[in-house]
MOPAC internal coordinates of N, CA, C and O (Angstrom, degrees):
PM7 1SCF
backbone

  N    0.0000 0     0.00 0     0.00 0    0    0    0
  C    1.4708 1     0.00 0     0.00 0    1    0    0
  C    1.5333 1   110.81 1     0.00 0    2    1    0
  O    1.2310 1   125.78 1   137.87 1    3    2    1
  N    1.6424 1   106.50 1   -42.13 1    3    2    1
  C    2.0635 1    91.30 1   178.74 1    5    3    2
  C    1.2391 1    95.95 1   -85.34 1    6    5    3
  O    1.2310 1   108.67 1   177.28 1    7    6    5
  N    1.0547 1   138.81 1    -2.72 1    7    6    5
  C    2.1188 1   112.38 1   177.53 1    9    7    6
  C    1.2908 1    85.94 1   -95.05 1   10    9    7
  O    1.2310 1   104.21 1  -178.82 1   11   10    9
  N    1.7019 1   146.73 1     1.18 1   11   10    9
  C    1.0800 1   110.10 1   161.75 1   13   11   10
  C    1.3077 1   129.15 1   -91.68 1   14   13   11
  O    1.2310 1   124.62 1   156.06 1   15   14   13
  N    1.5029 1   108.74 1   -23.94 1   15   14   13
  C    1.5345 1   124.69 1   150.41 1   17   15   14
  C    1.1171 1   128.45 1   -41.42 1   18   17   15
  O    1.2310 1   131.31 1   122.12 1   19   18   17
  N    1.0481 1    95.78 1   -57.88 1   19   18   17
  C    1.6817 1    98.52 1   159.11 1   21   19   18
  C    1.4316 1   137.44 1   -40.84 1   22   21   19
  O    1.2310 1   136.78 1   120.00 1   23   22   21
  N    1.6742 1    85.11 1   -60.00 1   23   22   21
  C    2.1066 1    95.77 1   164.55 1   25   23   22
  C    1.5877 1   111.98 1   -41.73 1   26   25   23
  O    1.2310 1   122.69 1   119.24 1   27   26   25
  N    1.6894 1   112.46 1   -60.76 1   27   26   25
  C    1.1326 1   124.91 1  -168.28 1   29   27   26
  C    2.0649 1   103.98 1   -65.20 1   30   29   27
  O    1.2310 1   103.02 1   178.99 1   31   30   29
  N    0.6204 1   148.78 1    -1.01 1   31   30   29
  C    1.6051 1   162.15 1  -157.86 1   33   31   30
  C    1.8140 1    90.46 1   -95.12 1   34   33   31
  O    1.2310 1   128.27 1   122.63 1   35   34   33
  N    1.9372 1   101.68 1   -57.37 1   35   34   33
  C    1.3062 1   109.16 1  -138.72 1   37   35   34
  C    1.4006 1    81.43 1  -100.23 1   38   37   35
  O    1.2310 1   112.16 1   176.46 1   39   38   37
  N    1.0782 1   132.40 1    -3.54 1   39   38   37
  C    1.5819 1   135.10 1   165.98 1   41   39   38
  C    1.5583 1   122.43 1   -61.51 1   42   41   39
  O    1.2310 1   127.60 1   140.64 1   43   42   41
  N    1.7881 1   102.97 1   -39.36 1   43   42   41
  C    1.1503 1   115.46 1  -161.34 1   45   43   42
  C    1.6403 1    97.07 1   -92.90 1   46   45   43
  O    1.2310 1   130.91 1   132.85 1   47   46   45
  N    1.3572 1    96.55 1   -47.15 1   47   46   45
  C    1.5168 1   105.69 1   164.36 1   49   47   46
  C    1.6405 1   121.95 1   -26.05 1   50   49   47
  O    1.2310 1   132.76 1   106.55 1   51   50   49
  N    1.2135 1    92.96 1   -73.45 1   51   50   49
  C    1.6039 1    98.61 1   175.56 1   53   51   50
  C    1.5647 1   129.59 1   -61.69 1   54   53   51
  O    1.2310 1   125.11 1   145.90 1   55   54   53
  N    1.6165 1   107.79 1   -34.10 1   55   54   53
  C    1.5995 1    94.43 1   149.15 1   57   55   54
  C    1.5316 1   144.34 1   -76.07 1   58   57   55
  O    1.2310 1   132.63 1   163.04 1   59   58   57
  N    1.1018 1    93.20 1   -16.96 1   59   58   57
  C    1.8418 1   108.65 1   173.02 1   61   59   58
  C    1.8557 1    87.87 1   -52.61 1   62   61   59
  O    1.2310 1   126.81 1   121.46 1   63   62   61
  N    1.4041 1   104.52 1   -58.54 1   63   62   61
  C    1.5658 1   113.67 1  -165.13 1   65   63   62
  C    1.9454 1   118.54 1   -45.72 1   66   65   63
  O    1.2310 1   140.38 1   113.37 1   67   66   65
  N    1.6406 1    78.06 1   -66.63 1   67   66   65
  C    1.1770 1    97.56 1   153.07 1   69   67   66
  C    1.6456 1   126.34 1    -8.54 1   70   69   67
  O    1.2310 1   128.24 1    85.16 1   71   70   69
  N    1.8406 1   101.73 1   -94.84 1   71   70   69
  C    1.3910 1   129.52 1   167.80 1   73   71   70
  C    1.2961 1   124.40 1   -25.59 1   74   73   71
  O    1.2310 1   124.89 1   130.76 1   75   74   73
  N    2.0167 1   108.22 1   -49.24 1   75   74   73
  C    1.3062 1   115.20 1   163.92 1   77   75   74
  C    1.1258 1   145.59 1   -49.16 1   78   77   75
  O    1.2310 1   128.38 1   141.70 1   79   78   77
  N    1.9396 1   101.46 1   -38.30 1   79   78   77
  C    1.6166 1   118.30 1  -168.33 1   81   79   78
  C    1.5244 1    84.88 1   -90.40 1   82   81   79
  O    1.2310 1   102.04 1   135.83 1   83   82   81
  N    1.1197 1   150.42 1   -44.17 1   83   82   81
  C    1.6773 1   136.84 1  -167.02 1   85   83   82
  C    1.7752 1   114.53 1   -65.58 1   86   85   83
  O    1.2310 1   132.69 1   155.67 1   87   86   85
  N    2.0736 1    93.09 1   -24.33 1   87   86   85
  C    1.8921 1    86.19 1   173.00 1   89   87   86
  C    1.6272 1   109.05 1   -98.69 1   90   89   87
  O    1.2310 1   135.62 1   177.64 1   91   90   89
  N    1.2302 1    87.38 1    -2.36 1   91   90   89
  C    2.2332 1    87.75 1   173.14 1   93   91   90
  C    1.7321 1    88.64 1   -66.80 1   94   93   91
  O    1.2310 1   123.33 1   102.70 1   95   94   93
  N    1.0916 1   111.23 1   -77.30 1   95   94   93
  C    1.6689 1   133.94 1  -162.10 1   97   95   94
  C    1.7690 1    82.65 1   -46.51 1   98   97   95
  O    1.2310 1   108.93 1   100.40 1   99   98   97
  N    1.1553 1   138.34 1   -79.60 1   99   98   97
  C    1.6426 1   132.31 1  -138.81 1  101   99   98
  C    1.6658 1    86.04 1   -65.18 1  102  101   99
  O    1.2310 1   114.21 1   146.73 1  103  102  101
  N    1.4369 1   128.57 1   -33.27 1  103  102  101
  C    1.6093 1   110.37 1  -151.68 1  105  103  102
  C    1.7212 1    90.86 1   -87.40 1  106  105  103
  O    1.2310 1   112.56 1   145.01 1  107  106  105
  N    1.6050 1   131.65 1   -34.99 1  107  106  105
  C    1.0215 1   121.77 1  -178.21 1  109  107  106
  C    1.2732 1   108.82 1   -61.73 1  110  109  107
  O    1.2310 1   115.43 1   120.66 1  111  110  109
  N    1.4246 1   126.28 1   -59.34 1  111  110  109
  C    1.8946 1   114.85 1   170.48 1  113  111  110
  C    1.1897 1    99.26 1   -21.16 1  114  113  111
  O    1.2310 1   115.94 1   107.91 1  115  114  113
  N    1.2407 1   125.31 1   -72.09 1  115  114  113
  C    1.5775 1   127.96 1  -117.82 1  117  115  114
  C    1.6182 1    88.64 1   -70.55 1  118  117  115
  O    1.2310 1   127.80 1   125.09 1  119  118  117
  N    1.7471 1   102.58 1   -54.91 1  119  118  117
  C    1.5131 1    98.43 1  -174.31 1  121  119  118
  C    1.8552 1   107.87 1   -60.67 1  122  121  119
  O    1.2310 1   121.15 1   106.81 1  123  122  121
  N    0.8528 1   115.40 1   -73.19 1  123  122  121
  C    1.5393 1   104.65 1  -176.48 1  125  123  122
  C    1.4967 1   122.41 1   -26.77 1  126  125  123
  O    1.2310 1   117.00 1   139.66 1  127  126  125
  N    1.5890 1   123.31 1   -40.34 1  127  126  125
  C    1.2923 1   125.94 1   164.12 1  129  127  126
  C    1.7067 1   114.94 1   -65.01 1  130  129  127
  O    1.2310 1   123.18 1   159.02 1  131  130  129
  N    1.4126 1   111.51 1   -20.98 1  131  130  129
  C    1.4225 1   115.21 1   165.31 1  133  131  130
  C    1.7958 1   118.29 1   -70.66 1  134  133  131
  O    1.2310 1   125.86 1   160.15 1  135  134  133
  N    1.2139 1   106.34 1   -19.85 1  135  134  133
  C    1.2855 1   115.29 1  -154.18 1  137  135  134
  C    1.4980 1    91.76 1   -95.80 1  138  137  135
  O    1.2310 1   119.76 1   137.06 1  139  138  137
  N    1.4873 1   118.06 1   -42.94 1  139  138  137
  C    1.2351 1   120.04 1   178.21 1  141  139  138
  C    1.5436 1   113.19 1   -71.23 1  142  141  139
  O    1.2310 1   100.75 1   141.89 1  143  142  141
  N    1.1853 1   152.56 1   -38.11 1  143  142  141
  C    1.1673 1   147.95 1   129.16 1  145  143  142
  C    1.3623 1   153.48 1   -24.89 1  146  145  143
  O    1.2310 1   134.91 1   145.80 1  147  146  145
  N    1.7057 1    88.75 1   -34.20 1  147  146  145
  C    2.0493 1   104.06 1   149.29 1  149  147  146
  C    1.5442 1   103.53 1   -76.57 1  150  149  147
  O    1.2310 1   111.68 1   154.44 1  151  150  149
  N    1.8361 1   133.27 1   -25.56 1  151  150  149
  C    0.8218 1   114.42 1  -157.03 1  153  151  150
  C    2.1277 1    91.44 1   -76.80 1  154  153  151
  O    1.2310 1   128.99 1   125.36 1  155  154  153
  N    1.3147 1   100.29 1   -54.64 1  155  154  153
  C    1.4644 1   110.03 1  -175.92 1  157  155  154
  C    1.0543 1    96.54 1   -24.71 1  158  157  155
  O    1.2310 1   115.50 1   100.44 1  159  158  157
  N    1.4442 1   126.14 1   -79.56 1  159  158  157
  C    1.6428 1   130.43 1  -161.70 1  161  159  158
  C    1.9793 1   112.39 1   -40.71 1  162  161  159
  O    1.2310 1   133.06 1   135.32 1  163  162  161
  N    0.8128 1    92.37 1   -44.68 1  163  162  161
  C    1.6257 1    95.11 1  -170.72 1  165  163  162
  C    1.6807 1    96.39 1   -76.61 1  166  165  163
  O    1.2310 1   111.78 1   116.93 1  167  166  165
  N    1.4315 1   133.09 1   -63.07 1  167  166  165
  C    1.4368 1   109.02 1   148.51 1  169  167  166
  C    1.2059 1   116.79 1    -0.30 1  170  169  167
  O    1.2310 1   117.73 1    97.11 1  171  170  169
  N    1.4281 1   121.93 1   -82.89 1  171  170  169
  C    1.3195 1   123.17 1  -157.43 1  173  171  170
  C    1.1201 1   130.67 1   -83.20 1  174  173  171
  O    1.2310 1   122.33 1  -174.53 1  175  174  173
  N    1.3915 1   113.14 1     5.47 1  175  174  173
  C    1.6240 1   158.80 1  -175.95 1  177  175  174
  C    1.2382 1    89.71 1   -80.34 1  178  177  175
  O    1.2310 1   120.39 1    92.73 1  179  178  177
  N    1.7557 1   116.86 1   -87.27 1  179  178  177
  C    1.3216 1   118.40 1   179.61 1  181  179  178
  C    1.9338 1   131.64 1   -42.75 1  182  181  179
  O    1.2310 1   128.31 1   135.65 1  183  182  181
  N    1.4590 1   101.60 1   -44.35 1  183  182  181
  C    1.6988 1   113.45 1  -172.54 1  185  183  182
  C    1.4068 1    84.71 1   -71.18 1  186  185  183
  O    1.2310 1   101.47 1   154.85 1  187  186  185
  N    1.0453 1   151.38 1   -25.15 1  187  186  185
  C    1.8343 1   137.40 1  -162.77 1  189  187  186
  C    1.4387 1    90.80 1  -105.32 1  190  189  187
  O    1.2310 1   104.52 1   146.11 1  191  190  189
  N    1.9451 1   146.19 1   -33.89 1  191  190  189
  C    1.2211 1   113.81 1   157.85 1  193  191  190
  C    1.2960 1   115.19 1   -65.50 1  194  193  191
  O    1.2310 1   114.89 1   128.70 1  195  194  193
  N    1.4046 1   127.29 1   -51.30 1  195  194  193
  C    1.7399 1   122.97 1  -160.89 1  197  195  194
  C    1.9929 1    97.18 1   -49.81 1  198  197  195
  O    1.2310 1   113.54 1   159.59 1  199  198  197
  N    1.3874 1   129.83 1   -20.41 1  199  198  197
  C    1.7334 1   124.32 1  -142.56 1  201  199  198
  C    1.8611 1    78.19 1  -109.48 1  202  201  199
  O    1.2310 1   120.39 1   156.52 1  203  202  201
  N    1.5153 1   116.86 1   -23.48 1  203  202  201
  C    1.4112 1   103.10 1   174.63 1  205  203  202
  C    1.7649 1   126.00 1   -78.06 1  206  205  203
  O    1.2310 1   130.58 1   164.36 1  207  206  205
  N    1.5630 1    97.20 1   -15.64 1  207  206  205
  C    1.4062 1   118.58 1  -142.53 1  209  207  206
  C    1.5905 1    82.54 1   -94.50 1  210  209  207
  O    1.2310 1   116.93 1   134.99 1  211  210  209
  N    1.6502 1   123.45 1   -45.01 1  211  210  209
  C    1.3623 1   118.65 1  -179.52 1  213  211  210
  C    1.5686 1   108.94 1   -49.86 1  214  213  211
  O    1.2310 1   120.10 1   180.00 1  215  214  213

């Protein structure tokens, strides 16, 4: 009964772990794909003043 508690301990263990490393990884995408999309905009920020400025 405790080495199975045990098993079950290191079960939960490892998905907590698990759970963690998939929202490290999803929140860094997300921001970096955010980052690339503020970058676009301001790009396109600039090419629409320089095309007014001619």
């Amino acid at each position: 009964m405790f080495l199975f508690k045990r098993k079950k301990g290191y079960i939960v263990l490892y998905t907590l772990i698990v759970g963690l490393i998939l929202v490290t990884i999803s929140t860094y995408l997300f921001s970096l794909e955010a980052m690339r999309l503020s970058n676009n905009n301001y790009e396109m920020k600039i090419l629409i003043k320089s095309e007014e400025n001619q």
